[in-house]
C-alpha positions as CSV (number, residue, x, y, z in Angstrom):
1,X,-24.1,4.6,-4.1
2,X,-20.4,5.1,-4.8
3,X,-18.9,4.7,-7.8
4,X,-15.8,2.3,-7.8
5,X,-13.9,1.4,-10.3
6,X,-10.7,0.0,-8.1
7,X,-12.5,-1.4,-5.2
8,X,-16.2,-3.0,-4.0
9,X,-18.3,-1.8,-1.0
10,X,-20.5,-3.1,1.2
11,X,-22.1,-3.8,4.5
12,X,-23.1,-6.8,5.9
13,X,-24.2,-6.3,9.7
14,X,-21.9,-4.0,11.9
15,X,-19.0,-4.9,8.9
16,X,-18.1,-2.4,6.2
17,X,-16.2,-4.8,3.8
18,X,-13.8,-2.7,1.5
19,X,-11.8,-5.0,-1.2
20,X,-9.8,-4.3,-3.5
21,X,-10.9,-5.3,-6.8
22,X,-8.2,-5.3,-9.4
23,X,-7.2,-9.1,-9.9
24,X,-6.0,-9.4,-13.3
25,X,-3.4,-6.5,-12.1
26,X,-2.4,-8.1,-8.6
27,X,-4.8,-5.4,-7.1
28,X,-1.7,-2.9,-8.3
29,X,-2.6,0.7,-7.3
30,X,-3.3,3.4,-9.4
31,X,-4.4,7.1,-8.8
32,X,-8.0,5.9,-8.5
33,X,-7.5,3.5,-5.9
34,X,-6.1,6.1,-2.6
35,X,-8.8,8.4,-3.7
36,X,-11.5,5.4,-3.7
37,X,-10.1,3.9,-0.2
38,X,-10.6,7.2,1.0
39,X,-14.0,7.8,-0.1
40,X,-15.1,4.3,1.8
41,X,-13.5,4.6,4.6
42,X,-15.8,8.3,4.9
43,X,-19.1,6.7,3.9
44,X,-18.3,3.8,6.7
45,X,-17.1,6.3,9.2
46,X,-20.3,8.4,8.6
47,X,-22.8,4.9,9.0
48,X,-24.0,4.7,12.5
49,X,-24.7,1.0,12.1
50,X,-20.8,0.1,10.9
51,X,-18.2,-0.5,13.9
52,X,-15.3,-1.9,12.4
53,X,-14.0,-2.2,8.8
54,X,-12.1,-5.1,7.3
55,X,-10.2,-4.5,3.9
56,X,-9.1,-7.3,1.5
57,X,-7.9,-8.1,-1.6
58,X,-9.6,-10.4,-4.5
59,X,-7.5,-12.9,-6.3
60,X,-4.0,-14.1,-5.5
61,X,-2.8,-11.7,-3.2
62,X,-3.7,-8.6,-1.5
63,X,-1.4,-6.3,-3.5
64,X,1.6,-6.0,-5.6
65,X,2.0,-2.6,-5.2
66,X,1.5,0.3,-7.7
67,X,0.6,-0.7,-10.9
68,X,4.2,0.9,-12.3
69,X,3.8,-1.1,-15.9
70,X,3.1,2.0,-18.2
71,X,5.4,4.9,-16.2
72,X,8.0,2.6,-16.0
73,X,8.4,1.0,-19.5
74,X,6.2,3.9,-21.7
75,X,7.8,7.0,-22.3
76,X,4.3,8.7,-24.0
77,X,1.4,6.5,-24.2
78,X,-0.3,5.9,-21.0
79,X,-3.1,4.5,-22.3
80,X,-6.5,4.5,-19.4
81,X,-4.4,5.8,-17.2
82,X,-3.4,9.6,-19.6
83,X,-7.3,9.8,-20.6
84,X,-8.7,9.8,-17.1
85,X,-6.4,12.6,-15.4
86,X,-7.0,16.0,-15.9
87,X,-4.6,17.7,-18.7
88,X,-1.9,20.0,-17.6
89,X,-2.4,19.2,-13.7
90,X,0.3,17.6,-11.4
91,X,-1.5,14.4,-11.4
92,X,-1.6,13.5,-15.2
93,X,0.6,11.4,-16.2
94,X,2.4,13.0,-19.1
95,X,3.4,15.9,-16.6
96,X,4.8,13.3,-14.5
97,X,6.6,11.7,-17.2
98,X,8.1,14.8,-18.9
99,X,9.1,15.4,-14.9
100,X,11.0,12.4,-14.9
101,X,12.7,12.7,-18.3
102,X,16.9,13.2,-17.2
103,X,17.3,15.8,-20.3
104,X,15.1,18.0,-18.2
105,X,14.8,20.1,-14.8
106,X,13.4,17.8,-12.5
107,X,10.5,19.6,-10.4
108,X,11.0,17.4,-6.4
109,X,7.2,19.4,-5.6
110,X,5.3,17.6,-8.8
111,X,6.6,14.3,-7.0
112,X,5.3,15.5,-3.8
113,X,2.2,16.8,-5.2
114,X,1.1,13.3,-6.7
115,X,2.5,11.1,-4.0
116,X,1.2,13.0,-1.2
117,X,-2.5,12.5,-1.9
118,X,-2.0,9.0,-2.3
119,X,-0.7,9.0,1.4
120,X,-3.4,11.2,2.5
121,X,-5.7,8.4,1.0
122,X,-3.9,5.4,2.5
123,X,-3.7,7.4,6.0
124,X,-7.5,7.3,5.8
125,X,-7.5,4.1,7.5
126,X,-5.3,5.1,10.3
127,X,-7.4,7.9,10.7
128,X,-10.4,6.3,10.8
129,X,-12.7,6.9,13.4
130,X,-14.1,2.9,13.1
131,X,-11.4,0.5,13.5
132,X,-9.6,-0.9,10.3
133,X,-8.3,-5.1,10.3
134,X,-6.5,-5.7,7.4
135,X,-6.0,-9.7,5.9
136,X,-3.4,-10.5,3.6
137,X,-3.0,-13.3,1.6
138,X,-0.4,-14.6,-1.4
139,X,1.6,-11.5,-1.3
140,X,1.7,-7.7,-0.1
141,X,4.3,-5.9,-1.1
142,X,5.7,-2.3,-2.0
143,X,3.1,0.1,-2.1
144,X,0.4,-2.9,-0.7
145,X,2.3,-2.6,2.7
146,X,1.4,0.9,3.0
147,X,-2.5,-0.1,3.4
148,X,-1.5,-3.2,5.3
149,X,0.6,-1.2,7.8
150,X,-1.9,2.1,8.1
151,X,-4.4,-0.4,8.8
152,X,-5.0,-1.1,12.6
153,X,-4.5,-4.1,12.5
154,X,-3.0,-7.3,10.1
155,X,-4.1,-11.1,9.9
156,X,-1.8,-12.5,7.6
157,X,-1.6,-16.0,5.9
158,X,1.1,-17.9,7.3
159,X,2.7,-18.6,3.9
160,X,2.1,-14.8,2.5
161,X,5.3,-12.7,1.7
162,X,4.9,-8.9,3.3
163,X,8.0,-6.5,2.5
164,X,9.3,-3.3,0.6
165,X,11.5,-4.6,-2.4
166,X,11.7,-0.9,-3.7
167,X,13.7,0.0,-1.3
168,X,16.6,-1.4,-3.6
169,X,16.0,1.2,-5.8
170,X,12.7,3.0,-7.4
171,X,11.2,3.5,-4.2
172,X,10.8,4.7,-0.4
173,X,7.7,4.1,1.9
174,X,5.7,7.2,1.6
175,X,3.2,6.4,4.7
176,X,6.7,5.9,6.9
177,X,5.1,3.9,9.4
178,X,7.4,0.4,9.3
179,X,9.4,2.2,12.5
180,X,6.1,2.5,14.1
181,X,4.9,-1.1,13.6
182,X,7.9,-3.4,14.5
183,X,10.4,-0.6,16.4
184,X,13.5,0.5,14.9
185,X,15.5,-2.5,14.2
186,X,13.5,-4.6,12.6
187,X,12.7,-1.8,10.3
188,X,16.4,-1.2,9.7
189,X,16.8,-5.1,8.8
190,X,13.7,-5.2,5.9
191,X,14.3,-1.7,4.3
192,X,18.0,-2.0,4.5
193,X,17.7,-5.2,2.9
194,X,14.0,-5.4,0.5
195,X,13.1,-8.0,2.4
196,X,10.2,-9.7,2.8
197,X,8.6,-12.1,5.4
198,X,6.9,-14.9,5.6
199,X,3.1,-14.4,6.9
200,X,4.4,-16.3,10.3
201,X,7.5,-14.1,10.3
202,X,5.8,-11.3,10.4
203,X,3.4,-12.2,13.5
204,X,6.5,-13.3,15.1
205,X,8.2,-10.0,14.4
206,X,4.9,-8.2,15.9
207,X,3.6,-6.9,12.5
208,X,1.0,-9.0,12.2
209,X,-1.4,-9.7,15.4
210,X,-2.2,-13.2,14.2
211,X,-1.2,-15.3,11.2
212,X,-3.3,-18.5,10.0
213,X,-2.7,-21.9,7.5
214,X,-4.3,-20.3,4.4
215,X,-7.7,-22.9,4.7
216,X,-7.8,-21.0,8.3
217,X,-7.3,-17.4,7.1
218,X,-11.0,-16.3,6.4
219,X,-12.6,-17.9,9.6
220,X,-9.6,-16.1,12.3
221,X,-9.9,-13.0,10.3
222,X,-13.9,-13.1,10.3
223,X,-13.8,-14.6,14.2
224,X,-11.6,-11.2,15.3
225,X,-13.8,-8.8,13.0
226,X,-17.4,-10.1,14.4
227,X,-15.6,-9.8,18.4
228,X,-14.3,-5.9,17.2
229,X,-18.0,-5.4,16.0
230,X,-19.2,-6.1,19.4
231,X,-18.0,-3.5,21.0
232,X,-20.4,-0.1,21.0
233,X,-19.4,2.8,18.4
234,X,-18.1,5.3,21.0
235,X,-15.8,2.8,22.9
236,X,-14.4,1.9,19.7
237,X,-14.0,5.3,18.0
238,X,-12.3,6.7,22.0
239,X,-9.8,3.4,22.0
240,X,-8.5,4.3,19.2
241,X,-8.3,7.9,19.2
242,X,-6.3,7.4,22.3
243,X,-4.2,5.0,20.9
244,X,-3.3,6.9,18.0
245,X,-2.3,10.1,20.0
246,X,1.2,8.0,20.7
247,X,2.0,7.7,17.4
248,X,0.9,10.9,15.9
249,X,3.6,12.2,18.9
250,X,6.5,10.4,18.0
251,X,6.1,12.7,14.6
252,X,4.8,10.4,12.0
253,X,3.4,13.5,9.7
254,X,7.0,14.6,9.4
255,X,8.2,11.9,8.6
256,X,5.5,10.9,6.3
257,X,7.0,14.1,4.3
258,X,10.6,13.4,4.0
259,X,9.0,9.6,3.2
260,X,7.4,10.9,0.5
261,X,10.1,13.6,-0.8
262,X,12.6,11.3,-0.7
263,X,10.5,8.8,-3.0
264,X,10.5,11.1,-5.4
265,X,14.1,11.3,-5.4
266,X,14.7,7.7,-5.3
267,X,13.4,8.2,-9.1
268,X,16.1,10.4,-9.7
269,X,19.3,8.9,-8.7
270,X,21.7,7.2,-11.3
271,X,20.4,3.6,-10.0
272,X,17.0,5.1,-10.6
273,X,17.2,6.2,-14.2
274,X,18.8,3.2,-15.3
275,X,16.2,1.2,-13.7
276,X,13.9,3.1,-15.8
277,X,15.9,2.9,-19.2
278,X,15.6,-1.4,-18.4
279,X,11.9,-1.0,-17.7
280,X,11.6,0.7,-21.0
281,X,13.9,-1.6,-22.6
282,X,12.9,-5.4,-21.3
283,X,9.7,-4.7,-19.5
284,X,9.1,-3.6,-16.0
285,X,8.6,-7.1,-14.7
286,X,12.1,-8.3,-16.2
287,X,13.8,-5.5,-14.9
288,X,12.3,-6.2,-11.5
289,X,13.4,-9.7,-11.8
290,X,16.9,-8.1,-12.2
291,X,16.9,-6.4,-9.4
292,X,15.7,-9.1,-7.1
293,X,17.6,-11.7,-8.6
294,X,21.0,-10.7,-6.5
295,X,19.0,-11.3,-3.5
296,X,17.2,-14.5,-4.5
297,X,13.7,-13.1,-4.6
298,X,13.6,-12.9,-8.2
299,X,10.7,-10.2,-8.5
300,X,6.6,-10.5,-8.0
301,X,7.0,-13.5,-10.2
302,X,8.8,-15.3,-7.6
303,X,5.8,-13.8,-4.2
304,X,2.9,-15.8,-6.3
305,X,5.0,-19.0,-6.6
306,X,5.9,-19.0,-3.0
């Protein structure tokens, strides 16, 4: 039995159901949650009787993103998260913060260090041997997408929002693999922009393969997982593997790397400390709201209303 503290696991029939499980948070990621995907995705991979694994979220959406309320507003008490990460490493969070204090040397490889296992750990679904179907509803956004997108493939709730806000400032998509999803220009237009799309947009735009009315979404995204499951092991495991090879050619790793390096530095820039100092001063969520509010999105806040 695993033991999960970020997501549940289970199998029902040919169907390894992995969900995430952090509702009162928006299912926001922590350091646990990449390392826990990853872990499930291995025990379905390694179970002859699973063909196909569908991921979800519980509660009002599939994921807000990283779970950024303590690093962004707390400067030394990190509460759950300080107590469970080893002392001294590159992965507790008091190195991290010291790392991103502007009064000292700023170390670009502890960035790297933390935010390239939790690619590694999102990456286990595109690497996968069974395939992955993602379903998204209320809202997937920032770090969500990068499960969404690594994910084979995405049914989507037609009145969802999908999209990268942080690429207004505080962040850069680690897993790099919007290009690879919707083609070049479409990319350009969301993360040159933060914006997000609409659950129909985004099948229309060819990120999605099928977007449903809400009432609809659990029996299309069940009806596609149960035909996927019918298919034998090997034919599935092969399809893929072949499929993949195109991607892997065009040079995602490397551009996972520069992804993630340059997330790090996104932290780093004058726009990115001073979006820290008003996380720290009014809140993560209000300075969120600030940054969206030019745009009209008006933060997370603004997703779960629709």
């Amino acid at each position: 039995m695993l033991e999960l503290s970020t997501l549940t696991y289970e199998v029902t029939g040919r169907v390894a159901r992995i969900t995430l499980n952090r509702p009162s948070r928006g299912n926001g990621i922590t350091m646990d949650m990449p390392q826990e995907l990853a872990l499930c995705v291995e025990k379905a991979n390694i179970d002859p009787n699973v063909h196909v694994i569908a991921l979800s979220g519980n509660g009002s959406g599939f994921c807000g993103g990283y779970d950024l309320v303590e690093s962004a507003q707390a400067e030394g008490n990190l509460g759950e998260l300080n107590a469970s990460r080893p002392k001294g490493s590159t992965l507790d969070p008091m190195v991290q913060m010291q790392n991103h204090n502007p009064a000292q040397t700023w170390d670009p490889m502890l960035d790297y260090a933390m935010m390239s296992r939790n690619v590694k750990g999102f990456m286990s679904l595109f690497h996968s041997e069974k395939p992955v179907v993602c379903k998204v509803h209320g809202y997937c956004v920032a770090g969500g997408t990068d499960m969404a997108l690594c994910s084979d493939l995405l049914v989507i709730a037609e009145d969802a929002k999908i999209g990268y806000p942080p690429a207004r400032v505080w962040g850069c998509p680690t897993t790099s693999i919007w290009f690879h999803r919707i083609g070049l220009e479409k990319a350009k237009r969301l993360l040159f922009t933060g914006d997000c799309l609409t659950g129909k947009q985004a099948q229309e735009w060819g990120l999605a393969i099928e977007s449903a009315p809400p009432a609809e979404l659990d029996a299309r995204f069940e009806a596609l997982v149960q035909r996927i499951a019918l298919m034998p092991v090997n034919q599935l495991i092969m399809m893929k593997l072949l499929l993949n090879q195109s991607v892997m050619q065009q040079g995602l790793h490397t551009t996972q790397i520069l992804g993630t390096v340059f997330d790090g530095i996104t932290r780093h820039t004058k726009e990115g400390y001073q979006f820290q100092q008003d996380s720290m001063a009014q809140g993560f969520m209000q300075a969120v709201r600030q940054r969206d509010e030019p745009f009209g999105d008006f933060g997370l806040d603004g997703f779960k209303k629709g």
